[in-house]
N, C-alpha and C positions, 0 to 999 in steps of 0.2 A: 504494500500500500504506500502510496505517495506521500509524501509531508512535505506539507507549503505552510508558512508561517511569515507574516508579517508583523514584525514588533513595532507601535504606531506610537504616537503623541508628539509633544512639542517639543522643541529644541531643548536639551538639556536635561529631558527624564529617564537618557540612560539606555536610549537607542541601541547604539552599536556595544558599548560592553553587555548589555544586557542579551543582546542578539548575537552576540558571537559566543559568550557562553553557553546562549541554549543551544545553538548549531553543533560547538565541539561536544554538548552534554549528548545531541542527538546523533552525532559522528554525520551530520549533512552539510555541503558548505553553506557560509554567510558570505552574504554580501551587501555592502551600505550604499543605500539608498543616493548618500551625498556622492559619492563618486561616479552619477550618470549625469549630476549637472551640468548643463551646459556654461560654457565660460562664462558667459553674459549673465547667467544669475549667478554664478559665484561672486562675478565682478559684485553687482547689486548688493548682496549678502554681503559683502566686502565693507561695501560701502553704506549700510543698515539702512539699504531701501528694500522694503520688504517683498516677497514674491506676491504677483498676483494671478490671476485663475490661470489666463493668457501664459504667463510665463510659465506656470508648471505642467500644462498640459503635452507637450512633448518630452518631457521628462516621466512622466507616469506612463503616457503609451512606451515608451522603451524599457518603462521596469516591466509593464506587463509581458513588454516580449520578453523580457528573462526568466518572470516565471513560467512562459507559457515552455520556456526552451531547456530548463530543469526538471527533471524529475524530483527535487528532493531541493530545498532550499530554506533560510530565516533570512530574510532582509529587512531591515531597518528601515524605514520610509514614514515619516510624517502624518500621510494620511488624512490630512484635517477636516475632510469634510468628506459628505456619504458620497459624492460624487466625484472623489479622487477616490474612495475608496471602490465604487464601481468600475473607474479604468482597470483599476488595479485587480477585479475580481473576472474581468472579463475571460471568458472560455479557463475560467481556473475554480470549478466549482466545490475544487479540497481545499481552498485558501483560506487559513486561520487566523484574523486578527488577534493580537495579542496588546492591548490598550496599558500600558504603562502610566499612570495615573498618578498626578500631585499638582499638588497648590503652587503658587507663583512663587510664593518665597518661598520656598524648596527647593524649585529649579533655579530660581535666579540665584541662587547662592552657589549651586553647584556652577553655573555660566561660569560666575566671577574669577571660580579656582580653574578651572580652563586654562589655557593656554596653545597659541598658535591657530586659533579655528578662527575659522572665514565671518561668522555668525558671531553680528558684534553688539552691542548696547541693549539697555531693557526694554525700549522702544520696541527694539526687532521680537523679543521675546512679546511683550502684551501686544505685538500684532497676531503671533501666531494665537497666544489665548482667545482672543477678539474672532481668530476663523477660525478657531476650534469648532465643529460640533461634534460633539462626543459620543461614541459608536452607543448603540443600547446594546444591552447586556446581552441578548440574542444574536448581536453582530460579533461582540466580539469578547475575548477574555477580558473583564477589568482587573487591573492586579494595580497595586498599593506601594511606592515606592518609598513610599519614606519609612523604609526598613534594609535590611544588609544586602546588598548586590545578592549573595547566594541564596539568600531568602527568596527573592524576586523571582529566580528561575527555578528555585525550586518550587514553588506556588504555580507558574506555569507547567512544569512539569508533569504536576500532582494534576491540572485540569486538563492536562491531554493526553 
């Protein structure tokens, strides 16, 4: 049986270690989301002008052709609203959201200890909160991160 897993939310709750860990936990590759941006939103991201629909929609049709082109994947992707999340589900009817879940100041705190990443100021951040809409429980796993990284994946683990 196939395993597709997308670990979602907003900058800073823990994406890609939380997605790479469940990947080596599954022995399936990961692969982040941010590394199919096109230069021109990284630029933007660069420069904490925030994505809009237009900008990400070529971006999400290119993750969907990865998942469609996997058998077995966890990628990291944003997902912010149901309608990126329908790119993203398109011809992939095993694809698991996994909703990684926290408050503003949770994440913003983690942003700050960052270093080196493209994704700059809390502006950038309460834009992403602002396009949030948050998967319903039927869409996707919720899981609670304001607890220990191995906790996180192991709570995903336990729910699939």
């Amino acid at each position: 049986m196939n395993k597709k897993y997308v670990v979602m939310g907003v900058s800073g709750c823990g994406k890609s270690s939380i997605g790479h860990s469940l990947a080596t936990s599954l022995g399936i590759p990961f692969f982040d989301g941010d590394d199919y941006h096109s230069s021109e939103n990284v630029e933007k991201m660069r420069n904490g002008i925030p994505l809009t629909d237009e900008d990400r929609k070529e971006w999400l049709v290119k993750l969907n052709s990865l998942i469609q082109e996997q058998d077995n994947l966890v990628l990291a992707c944003s997902a912010l609203k149901p309608e990126y999340r329908d790119i993203l589900r398109r011809g992939c009817s095993d694809l698991t959201f996994c909703y990684l879940k926290g408050d503003f100041e949770t994440i913003w705190s983690r942003h700050k200890a960052r270093e080196g990443h493209y994704f700059q100021g809390s502006a950038m951040l309460e834009s992403q909160f602002n396009t949030l809409i948050e998967p319903s429980e039927q869409e996707a796993l919720h899981i609670d991160i304001d607890q220990p990284p191995e906790k996180v994946v192991h709570d995903i683990l336990a729910r699939v």
